[in-house]
C-alpha positions as CSV (number, residue, x, y, z in Angstrom):
1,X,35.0,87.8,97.7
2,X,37.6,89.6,95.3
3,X,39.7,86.9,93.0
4,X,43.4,86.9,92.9
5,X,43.0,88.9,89.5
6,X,40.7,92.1,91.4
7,X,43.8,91.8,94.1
8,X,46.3,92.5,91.9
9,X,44.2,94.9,90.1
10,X,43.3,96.7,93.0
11,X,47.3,96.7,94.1
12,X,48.6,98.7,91.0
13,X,45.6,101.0,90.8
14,X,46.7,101.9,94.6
15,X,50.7,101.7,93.4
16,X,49.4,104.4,90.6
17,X,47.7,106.6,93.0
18,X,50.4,106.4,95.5
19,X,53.0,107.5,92.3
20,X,50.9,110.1,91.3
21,X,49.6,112.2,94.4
22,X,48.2,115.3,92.0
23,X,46.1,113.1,89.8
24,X,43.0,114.6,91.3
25,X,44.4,117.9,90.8
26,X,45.4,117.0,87.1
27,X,42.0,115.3,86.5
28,X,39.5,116.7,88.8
29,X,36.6,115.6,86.6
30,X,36.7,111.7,88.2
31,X,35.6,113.4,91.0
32,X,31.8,113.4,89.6
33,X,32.4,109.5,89.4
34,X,33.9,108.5,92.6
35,X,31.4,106.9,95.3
36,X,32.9,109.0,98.4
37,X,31.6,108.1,101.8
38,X,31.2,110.8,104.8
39,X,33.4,110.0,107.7
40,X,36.6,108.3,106.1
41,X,38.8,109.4,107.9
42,X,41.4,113.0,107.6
43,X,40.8,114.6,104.3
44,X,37.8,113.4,103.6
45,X,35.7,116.2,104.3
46,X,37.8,118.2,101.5
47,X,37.0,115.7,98.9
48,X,33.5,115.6,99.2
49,X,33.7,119.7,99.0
50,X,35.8,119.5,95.7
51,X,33.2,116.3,94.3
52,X,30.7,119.0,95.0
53,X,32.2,121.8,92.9
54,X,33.1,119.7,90.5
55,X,29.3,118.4,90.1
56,X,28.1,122.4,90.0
57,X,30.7,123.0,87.5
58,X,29.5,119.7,85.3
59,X,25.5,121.3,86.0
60,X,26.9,124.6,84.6
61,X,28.3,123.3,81.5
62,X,25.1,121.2,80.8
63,X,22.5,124.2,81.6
64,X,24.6,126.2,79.0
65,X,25.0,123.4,76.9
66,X,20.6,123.4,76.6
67,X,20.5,127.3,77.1
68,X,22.5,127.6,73.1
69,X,20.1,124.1,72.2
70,X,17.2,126.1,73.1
71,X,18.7,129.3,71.1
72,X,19.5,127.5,68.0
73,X,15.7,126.2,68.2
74,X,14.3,129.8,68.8
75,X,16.2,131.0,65.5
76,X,15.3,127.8,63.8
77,X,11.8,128.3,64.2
78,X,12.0,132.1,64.1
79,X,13.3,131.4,60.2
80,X,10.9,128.5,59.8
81,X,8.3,131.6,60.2
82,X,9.7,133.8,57.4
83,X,10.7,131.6,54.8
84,X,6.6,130.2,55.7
85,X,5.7,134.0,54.9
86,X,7.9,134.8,52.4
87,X,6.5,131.6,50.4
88,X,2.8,133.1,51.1
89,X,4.1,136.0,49.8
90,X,5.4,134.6,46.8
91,X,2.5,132.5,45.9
92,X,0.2,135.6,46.3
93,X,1.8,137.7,43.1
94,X,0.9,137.4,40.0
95,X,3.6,139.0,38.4
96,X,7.3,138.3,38.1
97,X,8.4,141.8,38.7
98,X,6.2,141.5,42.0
99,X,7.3,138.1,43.3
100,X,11.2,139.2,42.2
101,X,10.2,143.0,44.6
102,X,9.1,140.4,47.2
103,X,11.4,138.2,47.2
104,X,14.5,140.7,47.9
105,X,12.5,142.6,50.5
106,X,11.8,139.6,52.0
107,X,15.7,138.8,52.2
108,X,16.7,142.6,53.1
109,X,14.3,142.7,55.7
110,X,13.4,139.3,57.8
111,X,17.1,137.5,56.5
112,X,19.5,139.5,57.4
113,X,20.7,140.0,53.9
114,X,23.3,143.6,53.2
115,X,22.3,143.4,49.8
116,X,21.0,140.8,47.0
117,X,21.5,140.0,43.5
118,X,19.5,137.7,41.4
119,X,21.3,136.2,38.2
120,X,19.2,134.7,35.8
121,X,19.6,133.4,32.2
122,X,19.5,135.7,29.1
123,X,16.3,136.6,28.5
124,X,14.2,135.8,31.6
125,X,11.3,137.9,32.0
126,X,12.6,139.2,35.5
127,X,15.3,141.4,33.6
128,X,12.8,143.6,32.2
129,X,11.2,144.3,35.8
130,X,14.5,145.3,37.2
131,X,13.6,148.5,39.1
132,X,16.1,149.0,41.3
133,X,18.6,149.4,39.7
134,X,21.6,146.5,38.8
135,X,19.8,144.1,40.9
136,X,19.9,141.6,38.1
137,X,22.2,140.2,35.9
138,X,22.5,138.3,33.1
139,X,24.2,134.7,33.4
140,X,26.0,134.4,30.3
141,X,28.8,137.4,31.9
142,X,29.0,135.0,35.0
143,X,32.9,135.6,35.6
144,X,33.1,132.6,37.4
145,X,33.5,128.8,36.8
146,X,30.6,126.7,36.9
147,X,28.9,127.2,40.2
148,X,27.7,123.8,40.6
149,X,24.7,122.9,42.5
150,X,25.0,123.2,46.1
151,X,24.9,126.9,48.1
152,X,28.9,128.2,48.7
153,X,29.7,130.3,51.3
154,X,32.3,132.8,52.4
155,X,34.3,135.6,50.7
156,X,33.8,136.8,46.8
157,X,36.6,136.3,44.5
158,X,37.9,139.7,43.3
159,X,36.5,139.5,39.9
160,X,33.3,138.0,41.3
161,X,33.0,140.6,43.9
162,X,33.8,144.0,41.2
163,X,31.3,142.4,38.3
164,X,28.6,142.2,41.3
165,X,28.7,144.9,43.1
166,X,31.0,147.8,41.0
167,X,31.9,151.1,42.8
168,X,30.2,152.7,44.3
169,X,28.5,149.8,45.8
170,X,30.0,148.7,49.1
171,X,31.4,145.1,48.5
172,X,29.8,142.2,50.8
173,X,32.6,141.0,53.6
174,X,30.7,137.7,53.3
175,X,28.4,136.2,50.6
176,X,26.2,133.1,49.7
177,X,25.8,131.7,46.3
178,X,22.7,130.2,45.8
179,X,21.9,128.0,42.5
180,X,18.6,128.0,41.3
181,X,17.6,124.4,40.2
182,X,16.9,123.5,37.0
183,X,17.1,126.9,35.4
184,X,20.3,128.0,35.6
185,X,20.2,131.2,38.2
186,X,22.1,132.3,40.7
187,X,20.7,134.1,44.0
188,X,23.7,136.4,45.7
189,X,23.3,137.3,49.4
190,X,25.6,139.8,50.6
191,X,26.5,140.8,54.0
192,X,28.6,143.3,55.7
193,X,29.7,141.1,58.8
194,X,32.3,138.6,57.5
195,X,31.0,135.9,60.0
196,X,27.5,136.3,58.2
197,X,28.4,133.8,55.8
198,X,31.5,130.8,55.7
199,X,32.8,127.9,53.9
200,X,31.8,125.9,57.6
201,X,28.1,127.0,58.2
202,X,25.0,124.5,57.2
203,X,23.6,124.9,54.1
204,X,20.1,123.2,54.3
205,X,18.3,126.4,54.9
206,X,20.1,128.4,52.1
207,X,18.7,125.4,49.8
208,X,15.5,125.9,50.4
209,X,15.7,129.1,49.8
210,X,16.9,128.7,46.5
211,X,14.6,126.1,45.7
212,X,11.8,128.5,46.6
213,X,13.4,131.5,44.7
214,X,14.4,129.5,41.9
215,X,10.2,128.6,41.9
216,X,9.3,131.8,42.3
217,X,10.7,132.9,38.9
218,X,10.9,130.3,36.7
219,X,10.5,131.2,33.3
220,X,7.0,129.6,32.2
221,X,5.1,131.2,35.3
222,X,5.9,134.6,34.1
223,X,2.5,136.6,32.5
């Protein structure tokens, strides 16, 4: 038995409805909660059609809402694989010149990476093995502020962008700035595609990376 209270309750929830005649139009997702028995009189049939599509249309959203979880895992997993091999990789050379060659093939070919450079402190070994031309540079002609130690993303500052990459190099639409921890380096991934990198995407990944890198070439392990 309903209380005075559920009455009254009940009696402006009905005065609503009766003021508001489009609310299902206006709001059609309460459909998916309503409890809507068959045979209840003229227009019920409708309304248990429109519950119906408005169930498929909430299945929809939620089969495409695991279809991009189930992306985002494939990628996940697909770079869990090559940062696993490039580390391999890495651990395999005995030679800083070879772990620095492996390490930007590595990010040219399995990370989607435009172009790389590596800036290291004056001095470092790896700057002697430079074979490919202005791959690295030297930190002291950093024309930046501090960098600070967490991975930036997005576009190059002008003078950033010219003492990186000078003409006739193309200039990266998007870029990540790696630190290398504890040793004073930067790692530069470039990238044509503007979306590649921004100031919003997750860092964790990039991180690693630069923990591995920055590993990879420390100082004391070269020969």
């Amino acid at each position: 038995m309903s209380s005075p209270a559920d009455a009254e309750e009940r009696e402006h929830v009905l005065a609503y409805l009766r003021g508001h005649p489009d609310l299902l139009d206006r709001h059609p997702e309460i459909l998916a909660d309503l409890a809507i028995p068959h045979g209840t009189g003229l227009g019920a049939a409708s309304l248990i059609e429109r519950q119906v599509q408005v169930l498929r249309d909430r299945n929809l959203r939620l089969e495409g809402t695991l279809d991009e979880l189930l992306r985002h895992a494939r990628q996940n997993e697909a770079l869990l694989d090559k940062t696993h091999e490039l580390a391999l990789t890495l651990l395999r050379a005995t030679e800083v010149g070879t772990r620095l060659r492996g390490l930007v093939d590595a990010l040219l070919r399995h990370f989607h990476a435009d172009m790389v450079r590596v800036i290291l402190p004056p001095g470092h070994p790896a700057l002697r093995c430079d074979l490919q031309g202005p791959l690295c540079l030297t930190l002291d002609a950093w024309p930046e502020p501090q960098l600070g130690s967490e991975p930036q993303c997005g576009a190059l500052a002008a003078a950033l962008g010219t003492w990186l990459f000078p003409s006739p190099h193309p200039m990266p639409a998007s870029a990540a700035l790696i630190p290398f921890p504890q040793q004073g380096g930067v790692l530069v991934i470039g990238s044509l595609d503007p979306q590649r990198f921004h100031a919003h995407m997750g860092t964790a990944v990039l991180r690693r990376l630069g923990d591995l890198a920055g590993a990879a070439l420390r100082m004391d392990l070269a020969p």
